[in-house]
C-alpha positions in Angstrom: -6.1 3.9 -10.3 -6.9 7.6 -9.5 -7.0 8.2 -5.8 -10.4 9.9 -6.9 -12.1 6.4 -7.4 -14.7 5.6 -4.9 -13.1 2.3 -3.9 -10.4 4.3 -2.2 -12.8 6.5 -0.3 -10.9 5.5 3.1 -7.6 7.4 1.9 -9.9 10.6 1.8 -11.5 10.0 5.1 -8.4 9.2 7.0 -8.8 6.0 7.5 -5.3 4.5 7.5 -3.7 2.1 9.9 -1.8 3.8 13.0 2.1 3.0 11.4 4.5 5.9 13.3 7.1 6.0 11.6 6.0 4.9 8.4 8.0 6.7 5.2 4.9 6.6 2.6 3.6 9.6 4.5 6.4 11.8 3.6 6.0 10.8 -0.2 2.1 10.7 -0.4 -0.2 8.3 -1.2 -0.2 8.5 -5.4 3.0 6.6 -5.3 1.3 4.0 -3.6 -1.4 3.5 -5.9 -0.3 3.6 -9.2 -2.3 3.6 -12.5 -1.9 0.9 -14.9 1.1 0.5 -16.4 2.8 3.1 -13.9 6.0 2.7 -12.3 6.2 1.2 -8.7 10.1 1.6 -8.9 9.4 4.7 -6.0 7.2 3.5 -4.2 9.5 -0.1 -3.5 12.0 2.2 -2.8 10.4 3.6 -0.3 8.9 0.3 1.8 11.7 -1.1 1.0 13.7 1.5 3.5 10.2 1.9 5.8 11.1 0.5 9.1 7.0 -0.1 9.4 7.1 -2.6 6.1 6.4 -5.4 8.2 3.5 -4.1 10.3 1.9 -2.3 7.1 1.9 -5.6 5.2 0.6 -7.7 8.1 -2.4 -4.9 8.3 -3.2 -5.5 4.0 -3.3 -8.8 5.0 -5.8 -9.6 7.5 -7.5 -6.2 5.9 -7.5 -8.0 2.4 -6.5 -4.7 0.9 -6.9 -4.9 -3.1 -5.6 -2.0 -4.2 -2.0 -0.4 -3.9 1.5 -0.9 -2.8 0.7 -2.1 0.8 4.5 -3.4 2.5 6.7 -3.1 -0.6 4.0 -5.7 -2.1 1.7 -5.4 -5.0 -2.1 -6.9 -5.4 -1.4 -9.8 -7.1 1.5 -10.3 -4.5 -0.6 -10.2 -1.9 -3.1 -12.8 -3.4 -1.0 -15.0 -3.9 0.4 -14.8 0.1 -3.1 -15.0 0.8 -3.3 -18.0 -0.8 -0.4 -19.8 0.5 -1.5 -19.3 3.8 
């Protein structure tokens, strides 16, 4: 997905959660929201290691964020917690 699309208008306008501490800002946000078919290999890597993972993945959550790496977890990952809940 490019981070041009309109449905990711609130990366432009800077409205992210408050996560200090969070690593993702030190890569930038394209590894976060890879195209189809792209690698998320980095951007695991990085939540994986993000001492924030929890808090960012309870904020996709209740935020019922669709669209890139939110916590180390993907979309359909998410769904599927949604689900189970």
């Amino acid at each position: 997905m490019s981070l041009n699309d309109p449905r990711l208008a609130y990366l432009r306008s800077g409205d992210l959660p408050n996560l200090p501490g969070a690593l993702c800002v030190e890569i930038g946000e394209a590894a976060f929201f890879p195209e189809p078919g792209e690698s998320t290999v980095k951007a695991r890597a990085v939540c994986g290691a993000c001492p924030v993972r929890d808090a960012c993945l309870t904020f996709a959550l209740e935020n019922d964020e669709r669209f890139g790496m939110w916590g180390g977890t993907t979309p359909t990952q998410r769904k599927k917690m949604r689900r189970n809940r």
